[in-house]
C-alpha positions in Angstrom: 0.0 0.0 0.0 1.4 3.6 -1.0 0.7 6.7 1.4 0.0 9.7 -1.2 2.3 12.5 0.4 0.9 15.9 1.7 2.3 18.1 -1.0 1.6 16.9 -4.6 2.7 18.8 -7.3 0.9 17.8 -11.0 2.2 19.7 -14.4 -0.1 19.9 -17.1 0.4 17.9 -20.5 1.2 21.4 -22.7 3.9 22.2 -20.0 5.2 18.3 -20.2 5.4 18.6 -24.1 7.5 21.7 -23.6 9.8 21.5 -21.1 11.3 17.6 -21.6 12.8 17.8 -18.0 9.8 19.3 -15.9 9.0 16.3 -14.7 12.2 15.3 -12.8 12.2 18.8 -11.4 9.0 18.8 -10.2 9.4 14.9 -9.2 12.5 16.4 -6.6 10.9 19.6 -5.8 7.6 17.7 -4.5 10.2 15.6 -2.1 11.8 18.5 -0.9 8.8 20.4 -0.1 7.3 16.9 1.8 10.6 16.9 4.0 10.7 20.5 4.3 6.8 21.1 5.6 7.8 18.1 7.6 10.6 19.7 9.5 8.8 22.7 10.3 5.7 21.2 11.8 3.2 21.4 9.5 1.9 17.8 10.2 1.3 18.4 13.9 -2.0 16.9 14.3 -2.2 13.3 12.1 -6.5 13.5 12.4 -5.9 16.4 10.4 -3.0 16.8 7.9 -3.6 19.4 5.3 -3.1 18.1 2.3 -1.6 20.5 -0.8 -2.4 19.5 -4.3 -0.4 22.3 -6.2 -1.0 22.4 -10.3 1.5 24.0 -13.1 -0.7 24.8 -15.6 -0.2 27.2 -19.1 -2.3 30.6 -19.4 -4.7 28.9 -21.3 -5.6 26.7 -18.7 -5.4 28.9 -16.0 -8.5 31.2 -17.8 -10.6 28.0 -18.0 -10.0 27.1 -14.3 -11.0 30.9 -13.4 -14.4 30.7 -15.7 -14.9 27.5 -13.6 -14.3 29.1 -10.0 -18.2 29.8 -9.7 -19.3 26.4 -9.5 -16.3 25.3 -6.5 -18.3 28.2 -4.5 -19.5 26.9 -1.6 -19.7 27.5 2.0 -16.5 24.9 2.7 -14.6 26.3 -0.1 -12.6 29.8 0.8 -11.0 30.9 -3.0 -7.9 32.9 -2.3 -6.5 34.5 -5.2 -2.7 35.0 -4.4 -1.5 37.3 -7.2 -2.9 37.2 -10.9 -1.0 33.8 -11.9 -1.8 31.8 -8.8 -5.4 30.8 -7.3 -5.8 28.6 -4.4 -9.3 26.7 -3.3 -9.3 25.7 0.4 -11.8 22.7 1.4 -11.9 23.0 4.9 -14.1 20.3 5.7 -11.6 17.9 4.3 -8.4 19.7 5.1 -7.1 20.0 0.8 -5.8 23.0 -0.6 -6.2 23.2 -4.4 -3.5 25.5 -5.7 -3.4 26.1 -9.9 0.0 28.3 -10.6 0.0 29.7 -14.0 3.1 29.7 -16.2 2.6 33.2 -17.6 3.8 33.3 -21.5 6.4 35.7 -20.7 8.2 33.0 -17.7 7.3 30.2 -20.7 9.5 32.1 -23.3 12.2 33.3 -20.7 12.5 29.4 -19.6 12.4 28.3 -23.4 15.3 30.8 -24.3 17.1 29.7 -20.7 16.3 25.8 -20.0 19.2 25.8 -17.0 16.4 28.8 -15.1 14.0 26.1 -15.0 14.3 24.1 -11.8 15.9 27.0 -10.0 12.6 29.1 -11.2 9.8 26.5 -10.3 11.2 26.1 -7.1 10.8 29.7 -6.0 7.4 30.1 -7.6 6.4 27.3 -6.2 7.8 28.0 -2.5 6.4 31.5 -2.5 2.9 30.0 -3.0 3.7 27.6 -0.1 4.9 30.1 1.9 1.8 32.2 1.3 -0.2 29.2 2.2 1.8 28.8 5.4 1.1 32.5 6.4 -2.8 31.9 5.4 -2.8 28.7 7.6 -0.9 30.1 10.4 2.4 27.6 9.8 6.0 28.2 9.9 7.4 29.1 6.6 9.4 27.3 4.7 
């Protein structure tokens, strides 16, 4: 039997198709970020671990996730919208954290002309939005 880990990090198949090693980047990034929540407490309480689904998407996507937002609206859902490239949907009833991060064209075209940027530049995009999560959750940052 596998445990699914608290943070999961998914890359959409337009991203995959355009950036051959995403995957292993995100694949060592999504340990890291396990280990380093870990470390700084964010699993206190095992009845209720927050669980952090976070999703690299294109533009496109991201403006057919947005036209969808109205029908996640409910009373258990909190939609934060972080900055114009990253919206996060908070189930509190079942302690998940839904996270889509755009990959605006002009990052896309920067990490196209400069492959070696592209680990170095997920991992701080994707640690400011955990770190924003930990301030909105009241958790250490990482």
């Amino acid at each position: 039997m596998t445990e699914t880990l608290p943070i999961t990090i998914n890359v959409n198949k337009d991203l995959l198709d355009k950036f051959t090693n995403i995957k292993s980047v995100i694949n060592k990034l999504e340990a890291q970020f396990n280990f380093q929540t870990l470390t700084a407490n964010w699993y206190g309480d095992e009845e209720e671990i927050l669980t952090i689904q976070l999703s690299l998407v294109t533009p496109t996507s991201f403006e057919q996730f947005k036209k969808g937002l109205d029908s996640l609206s409910t009373r258990s859902v909190n939609i934060s919208h972080f900055s114009d490239d990253v919206i996060c949907c908070f189930n509190e009833d079942e302690q998940q954290l839904l996270c889509t991060i755009a990959i605006t064209a002009s990052e896309s075209d920067l990490l196209v002309l400069q492959p070696t940027l592209l680990a170095g530049y997920i991992q701080a995009k994707l640690r400011k939005v955990l770190n924003l999560i930990a301030q909105q959750q009241s958790l250490t940052s990482i």
